[in-house]
N, CA, C and O atoms as a GROMACS GRO file, in nm:
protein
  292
    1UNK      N    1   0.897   1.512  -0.617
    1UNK     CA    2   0.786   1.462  -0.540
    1UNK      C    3   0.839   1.412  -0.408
    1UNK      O    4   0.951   1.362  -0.418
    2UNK      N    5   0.794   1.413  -0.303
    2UNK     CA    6   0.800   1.394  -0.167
    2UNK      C    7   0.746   1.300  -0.152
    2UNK      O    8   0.657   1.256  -0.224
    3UNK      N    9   0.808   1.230  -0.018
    3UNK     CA   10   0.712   1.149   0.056
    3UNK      C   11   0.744   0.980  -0.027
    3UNK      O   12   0.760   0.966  -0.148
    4UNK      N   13   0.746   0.856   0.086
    4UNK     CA   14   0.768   0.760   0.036
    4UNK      C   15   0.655   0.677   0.123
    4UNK      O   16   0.671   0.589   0.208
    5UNK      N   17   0.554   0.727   0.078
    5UNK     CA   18   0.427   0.617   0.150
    5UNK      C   19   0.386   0.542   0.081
    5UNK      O   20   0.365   0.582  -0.033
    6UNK      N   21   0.352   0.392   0.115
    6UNK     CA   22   0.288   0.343   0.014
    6UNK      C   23   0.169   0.361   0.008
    6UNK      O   24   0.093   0.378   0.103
    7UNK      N   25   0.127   0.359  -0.163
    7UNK     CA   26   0.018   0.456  -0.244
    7UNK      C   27  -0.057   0.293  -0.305
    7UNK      O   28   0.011   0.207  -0.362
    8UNK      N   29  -0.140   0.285  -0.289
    8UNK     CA   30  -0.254   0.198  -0.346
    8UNK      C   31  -0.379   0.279  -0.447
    8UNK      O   32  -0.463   0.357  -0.401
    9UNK      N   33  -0.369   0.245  -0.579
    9UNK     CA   34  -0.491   0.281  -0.653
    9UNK      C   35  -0.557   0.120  -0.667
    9UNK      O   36  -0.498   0.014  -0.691
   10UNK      N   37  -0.709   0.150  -0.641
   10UNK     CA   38  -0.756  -0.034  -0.663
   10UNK      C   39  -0.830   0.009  -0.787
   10UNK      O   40  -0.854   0.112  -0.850
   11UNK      N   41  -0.855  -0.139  -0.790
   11UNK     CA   42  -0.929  -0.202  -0.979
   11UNK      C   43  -1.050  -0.068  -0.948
   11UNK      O   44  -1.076  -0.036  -0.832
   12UNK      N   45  -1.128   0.014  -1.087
   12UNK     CA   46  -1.223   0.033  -1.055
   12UNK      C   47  -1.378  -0.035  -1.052
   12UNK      O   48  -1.405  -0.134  -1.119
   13UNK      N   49  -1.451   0.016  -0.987
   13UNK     CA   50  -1.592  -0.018  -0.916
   13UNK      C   51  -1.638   0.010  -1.032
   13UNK      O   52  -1.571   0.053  -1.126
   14UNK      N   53  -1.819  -0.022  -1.033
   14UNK     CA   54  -1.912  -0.060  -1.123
   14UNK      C   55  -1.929   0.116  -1.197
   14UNK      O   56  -1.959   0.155  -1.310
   15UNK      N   57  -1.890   0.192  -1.058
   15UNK     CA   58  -1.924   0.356  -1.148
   15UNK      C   59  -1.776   0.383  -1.233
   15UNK      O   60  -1.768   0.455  -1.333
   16UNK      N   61  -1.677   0.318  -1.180
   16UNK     CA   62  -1.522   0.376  -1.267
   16UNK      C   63  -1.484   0.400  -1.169
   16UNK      O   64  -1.362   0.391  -1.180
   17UNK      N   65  -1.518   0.437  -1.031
   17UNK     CA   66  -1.413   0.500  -0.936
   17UNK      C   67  -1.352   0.423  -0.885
   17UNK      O   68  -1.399   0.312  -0.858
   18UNK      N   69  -1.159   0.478  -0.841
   18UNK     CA   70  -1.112   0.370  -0.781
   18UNK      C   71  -1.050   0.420  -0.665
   18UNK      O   72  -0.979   0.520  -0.660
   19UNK      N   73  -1.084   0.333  -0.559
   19UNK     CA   74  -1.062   0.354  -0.385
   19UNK      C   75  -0.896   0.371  -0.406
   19UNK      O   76  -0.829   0.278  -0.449
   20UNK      N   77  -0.818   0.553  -0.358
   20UNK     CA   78  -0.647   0.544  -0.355
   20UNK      C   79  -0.671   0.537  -0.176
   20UNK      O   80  -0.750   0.588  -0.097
   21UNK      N   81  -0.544   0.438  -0.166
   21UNK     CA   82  -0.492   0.404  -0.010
   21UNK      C   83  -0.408   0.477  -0.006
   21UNK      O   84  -0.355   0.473  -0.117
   22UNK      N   85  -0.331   0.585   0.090
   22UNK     CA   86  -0.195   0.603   0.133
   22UNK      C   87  -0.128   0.567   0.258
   22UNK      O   88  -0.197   0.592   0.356
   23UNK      N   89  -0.049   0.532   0.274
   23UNK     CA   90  -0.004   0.471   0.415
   23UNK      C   91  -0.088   0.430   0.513
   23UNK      O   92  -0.090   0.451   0.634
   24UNK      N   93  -0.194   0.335   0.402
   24UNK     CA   94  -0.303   0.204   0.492
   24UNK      C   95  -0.452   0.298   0.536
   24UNK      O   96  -0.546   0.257   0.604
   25UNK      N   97  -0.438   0.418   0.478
   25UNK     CA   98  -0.586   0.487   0.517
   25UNK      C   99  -0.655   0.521   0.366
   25UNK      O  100  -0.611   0.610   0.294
   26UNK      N  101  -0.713   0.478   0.348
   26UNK     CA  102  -0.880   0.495   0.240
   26UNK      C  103  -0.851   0.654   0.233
   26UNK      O  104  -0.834   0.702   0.345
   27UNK      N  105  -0.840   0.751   0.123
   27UNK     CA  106  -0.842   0.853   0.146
   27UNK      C  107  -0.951   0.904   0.046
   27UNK      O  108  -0.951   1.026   0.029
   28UNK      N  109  -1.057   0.820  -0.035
   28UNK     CA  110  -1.156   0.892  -0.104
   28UNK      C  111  -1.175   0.788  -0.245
   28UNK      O  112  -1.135   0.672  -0.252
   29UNK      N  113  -1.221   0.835  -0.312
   29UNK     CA  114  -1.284   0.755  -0.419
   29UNK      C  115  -1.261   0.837  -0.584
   29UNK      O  116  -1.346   0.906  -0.642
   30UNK      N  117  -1.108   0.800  -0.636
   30UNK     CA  118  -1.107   0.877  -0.747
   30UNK      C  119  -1.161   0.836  -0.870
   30UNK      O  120  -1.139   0.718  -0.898
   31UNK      N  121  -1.256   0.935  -0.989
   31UNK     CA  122  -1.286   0.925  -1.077
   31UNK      C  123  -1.190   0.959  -1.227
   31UNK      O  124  -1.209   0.940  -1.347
   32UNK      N  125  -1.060   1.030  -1.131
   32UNK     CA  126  -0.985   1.088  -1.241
   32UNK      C  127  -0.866   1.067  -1.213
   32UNK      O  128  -0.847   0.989  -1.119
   33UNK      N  129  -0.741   1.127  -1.284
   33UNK     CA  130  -0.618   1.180  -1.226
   33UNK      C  131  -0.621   1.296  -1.145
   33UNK      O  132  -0.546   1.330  -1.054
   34UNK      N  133  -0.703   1.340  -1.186
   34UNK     CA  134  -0.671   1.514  -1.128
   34UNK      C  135  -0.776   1.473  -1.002
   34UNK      O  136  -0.830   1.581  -0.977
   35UNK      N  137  -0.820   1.395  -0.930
   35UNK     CA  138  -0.844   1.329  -0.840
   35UNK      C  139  -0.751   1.250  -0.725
   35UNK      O  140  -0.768   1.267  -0.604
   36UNK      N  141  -0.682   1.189  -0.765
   36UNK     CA  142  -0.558   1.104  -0.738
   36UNK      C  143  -0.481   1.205  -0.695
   36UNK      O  144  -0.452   1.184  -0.577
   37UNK      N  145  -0.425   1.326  -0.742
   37UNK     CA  146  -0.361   1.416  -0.746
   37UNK      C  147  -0.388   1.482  -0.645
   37UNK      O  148  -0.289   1.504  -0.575
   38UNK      N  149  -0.508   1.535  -0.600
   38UNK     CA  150  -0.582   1.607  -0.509
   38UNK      C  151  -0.533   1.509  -0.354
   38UNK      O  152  -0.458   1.538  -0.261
   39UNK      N  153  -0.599   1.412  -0.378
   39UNK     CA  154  -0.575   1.316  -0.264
   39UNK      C  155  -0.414   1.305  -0.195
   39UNK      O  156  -0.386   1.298  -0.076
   40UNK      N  157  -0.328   1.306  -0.307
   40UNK     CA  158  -0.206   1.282  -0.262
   40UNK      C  159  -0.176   1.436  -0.232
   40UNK      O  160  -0.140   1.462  -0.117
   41UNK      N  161  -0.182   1.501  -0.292
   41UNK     CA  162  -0.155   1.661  -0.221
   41UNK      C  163  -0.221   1.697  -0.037
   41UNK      O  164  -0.180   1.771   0.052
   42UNK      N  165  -0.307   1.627  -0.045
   42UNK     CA  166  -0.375   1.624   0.062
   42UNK      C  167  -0.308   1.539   0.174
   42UNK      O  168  -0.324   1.570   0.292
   43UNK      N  169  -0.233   1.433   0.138
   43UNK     CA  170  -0.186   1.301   0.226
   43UNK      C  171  -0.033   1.393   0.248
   43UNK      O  172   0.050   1.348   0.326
   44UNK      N  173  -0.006   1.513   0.179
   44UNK     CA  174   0.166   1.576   0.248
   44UNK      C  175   0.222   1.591   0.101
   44UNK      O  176   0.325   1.655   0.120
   45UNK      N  177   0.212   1.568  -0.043
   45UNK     CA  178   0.288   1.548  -0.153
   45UNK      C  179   0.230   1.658  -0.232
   45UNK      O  180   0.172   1.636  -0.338
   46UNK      N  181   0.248   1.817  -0.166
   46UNK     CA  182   0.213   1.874  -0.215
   46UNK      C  183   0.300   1.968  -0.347
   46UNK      O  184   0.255   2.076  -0.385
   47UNK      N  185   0.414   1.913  -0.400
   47UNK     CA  186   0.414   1.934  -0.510
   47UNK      C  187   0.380   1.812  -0.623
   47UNK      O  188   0.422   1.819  -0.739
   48UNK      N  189   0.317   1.723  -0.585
   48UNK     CA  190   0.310   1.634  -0.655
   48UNK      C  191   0.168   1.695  -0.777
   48UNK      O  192   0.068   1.758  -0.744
   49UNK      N  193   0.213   1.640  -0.940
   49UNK     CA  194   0.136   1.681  -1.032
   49UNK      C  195   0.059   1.524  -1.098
   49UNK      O  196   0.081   1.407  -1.069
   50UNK      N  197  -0.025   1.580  -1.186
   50UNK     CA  198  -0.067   1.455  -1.251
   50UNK      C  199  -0.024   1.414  -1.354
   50UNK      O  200  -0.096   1.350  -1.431
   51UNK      N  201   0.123   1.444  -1.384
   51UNK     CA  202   0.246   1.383  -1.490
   51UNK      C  203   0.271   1.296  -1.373
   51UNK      O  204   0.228   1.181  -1.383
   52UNK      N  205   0.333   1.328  -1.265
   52UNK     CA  206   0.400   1.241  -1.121
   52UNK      C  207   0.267   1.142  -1.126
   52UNK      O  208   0.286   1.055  -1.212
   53UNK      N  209   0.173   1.130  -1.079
   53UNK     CA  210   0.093   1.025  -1.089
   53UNK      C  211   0.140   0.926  -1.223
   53UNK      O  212   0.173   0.807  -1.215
   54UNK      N  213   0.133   1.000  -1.332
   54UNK     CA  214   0.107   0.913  -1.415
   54UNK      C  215   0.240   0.838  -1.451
   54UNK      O  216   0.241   0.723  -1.497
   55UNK      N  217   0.360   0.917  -1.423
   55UNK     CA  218   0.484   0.834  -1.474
   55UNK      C  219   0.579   0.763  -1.362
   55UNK      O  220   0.663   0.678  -1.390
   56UNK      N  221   0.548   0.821  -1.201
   56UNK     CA  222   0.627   0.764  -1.106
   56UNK      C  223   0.606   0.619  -1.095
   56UNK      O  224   0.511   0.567  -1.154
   57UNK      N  225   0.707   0.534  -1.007
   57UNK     CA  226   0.685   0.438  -0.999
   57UNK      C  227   0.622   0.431  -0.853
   57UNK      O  228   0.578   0.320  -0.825
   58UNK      N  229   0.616   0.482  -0.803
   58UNK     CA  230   0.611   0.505  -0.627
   58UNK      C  231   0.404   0.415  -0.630
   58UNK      O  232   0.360   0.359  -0.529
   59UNK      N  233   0.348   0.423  -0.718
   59UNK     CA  234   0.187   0.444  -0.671
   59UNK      C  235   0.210   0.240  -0.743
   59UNK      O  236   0.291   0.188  -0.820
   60UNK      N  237   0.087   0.184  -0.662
   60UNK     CA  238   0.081   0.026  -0.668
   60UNK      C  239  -0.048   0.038  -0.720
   60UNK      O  240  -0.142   0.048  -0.641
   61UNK      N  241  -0.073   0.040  -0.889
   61UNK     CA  242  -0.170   0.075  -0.983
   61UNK      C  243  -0.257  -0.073  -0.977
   61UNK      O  244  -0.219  -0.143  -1.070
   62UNK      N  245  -0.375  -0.150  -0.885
   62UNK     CA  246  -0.417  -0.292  -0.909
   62UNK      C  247  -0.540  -0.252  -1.015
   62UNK      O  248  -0.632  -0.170  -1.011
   63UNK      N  249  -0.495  -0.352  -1.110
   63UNK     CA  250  -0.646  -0.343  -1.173
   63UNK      C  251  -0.627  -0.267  -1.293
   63UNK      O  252  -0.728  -0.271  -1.364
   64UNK      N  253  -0.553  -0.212  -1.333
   64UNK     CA  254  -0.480  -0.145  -1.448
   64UNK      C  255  -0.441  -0.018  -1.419
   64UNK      O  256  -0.478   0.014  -1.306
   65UNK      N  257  -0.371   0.082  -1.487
   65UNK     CA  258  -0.277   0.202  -1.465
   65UNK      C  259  -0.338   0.313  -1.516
   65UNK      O  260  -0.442   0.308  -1.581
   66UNK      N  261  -0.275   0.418  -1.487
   66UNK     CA  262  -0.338   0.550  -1.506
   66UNK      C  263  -0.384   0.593  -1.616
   66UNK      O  264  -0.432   0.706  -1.630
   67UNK      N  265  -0.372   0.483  -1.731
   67UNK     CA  266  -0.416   0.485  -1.898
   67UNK      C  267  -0.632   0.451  -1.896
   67UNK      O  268  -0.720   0.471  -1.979
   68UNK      N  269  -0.631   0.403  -1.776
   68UNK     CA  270  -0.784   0.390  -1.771
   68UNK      C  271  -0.861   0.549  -1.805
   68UNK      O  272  -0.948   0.575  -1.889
   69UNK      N  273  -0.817   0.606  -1.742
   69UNK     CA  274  -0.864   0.781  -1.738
   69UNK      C  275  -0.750   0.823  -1.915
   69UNK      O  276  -0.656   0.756  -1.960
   70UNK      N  277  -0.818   0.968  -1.978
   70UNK     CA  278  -0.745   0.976  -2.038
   70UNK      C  279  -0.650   1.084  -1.987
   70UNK      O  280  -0.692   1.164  -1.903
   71UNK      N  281  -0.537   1.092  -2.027
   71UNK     CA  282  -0.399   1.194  -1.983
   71UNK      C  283  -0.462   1.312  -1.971
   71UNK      O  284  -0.577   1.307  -2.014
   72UNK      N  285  -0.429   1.416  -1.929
   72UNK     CA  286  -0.452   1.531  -1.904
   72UNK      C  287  -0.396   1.606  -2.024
   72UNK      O  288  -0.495   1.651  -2.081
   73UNK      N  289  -0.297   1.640  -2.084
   73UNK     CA  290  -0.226   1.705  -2.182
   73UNK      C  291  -0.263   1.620  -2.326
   73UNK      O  292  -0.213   1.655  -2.433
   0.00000   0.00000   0.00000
């Protein structure tokens, strides 16, 4: 995985979605991993997968961790 920006996922909102930051810009409103994933592919981390979401340490998970959604596999 590429790239050392800091990554913000916040607590989620009243629907489940949670606002990911990357290097201080709002980049969308994820409902999933495979959301999160999209976003960061989009911010330059384009081999990044949604195992890398879920096991890197790089992302600042507030509000609880990628166990909210269930795993993909």
């Amino acid at each position: 995985m590429s790239g050392n920006l800091p990554i913000v996922i916040y607590p989620p909102d009243e629907s489940g979605g949670r606002r990911v930051r990357v290097d201080g810009e709002i980049l969308g409103m994820a409902h999933s991993l495979r959301d999160v994933t999209e976003f960061l592919r989009r911010a330059g981390m384009d081999d990044i997968t949604e195992e890398d979401v879920i096991l890197s340490g790089i992302i600042d998970w507030r509000g609880g961790g990628p166990n909210l959604w269930p795993a993909p596999w």
